[in-house]
C-alpha positions in Angstrom: -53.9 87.1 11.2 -52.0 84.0 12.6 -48.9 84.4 15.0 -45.8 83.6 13.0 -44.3 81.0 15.0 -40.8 81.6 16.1 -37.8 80.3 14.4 -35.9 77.7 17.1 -32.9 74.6 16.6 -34.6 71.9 16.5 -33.5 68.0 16.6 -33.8 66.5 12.8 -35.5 63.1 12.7 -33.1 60.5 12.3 -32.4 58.8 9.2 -34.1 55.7 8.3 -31.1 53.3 8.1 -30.8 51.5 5.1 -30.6 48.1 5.2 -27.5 46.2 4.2 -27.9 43.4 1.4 -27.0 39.8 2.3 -24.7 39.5 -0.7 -23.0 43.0 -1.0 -20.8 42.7 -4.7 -17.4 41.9 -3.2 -16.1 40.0 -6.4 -16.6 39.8 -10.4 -19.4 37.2 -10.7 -21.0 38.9 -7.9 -20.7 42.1 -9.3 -22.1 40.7 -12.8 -24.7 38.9 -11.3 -26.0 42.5 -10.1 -25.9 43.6 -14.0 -29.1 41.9 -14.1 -30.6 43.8 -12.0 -30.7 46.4 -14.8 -33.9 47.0 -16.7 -33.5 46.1 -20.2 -35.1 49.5 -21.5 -32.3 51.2 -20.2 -29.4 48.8 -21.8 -30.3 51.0 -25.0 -29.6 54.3 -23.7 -25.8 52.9 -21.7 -25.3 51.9 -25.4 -25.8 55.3 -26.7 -24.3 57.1 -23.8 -21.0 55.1 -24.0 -20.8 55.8 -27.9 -21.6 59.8 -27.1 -18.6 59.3 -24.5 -16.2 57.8 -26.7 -16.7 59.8 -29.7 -16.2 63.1 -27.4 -12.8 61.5 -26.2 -11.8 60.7 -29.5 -12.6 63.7 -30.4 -10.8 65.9 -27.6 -8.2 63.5 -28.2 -7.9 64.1 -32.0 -8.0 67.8 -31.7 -5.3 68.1 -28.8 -2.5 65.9 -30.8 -3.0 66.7 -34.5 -3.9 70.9 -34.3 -1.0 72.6 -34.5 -2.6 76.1 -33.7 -3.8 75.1 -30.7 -2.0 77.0 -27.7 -1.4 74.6 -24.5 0.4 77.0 -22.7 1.5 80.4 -21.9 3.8 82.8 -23.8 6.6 83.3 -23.2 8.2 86.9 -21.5 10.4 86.9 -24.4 7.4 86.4 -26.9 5.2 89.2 -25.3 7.4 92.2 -26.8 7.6 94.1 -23.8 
């Protein structure tokens, strides 16, 4: 058998610092000039993703306003029949 080797604190290696960009997005164009940057296979799936999104909020949104058995909030004391 192998001596277990005892549990201490020890110092973590520090991080490897990222390196900072030479032209960080600070403004639109710069911002949509990064858009580029994004692999045309995934363009696709944003596509579906932001259509899965808005049909939920339309959704939630549809259901919250037009159902009128839908209980937003608590009864009432007086309701209870206590």
């Amino acid at each position: 058998m192998f001596p277990t080797r005892p549990l201490a604190m020890r110092a973590t290696r520090p991080m490897m610092a990222v390196p900072k960009e030479n032209m960080s997005a600070h403004t639109i164009s710069q911002r949509i000039r990064q858009l580029k940057k994004i692999p045309p296979e995934l363009i696709p799936l944003g596509v579906v993703l932001g259509v899965a999104v808005g049909a939920a909020i339309y959704s939630s949104g549809r259901k919250l306003f037009t159902d009128k058995t839908l209980r937003l909030s608590r009864n009432k004391p007086e309701d209870r029949g206590h």
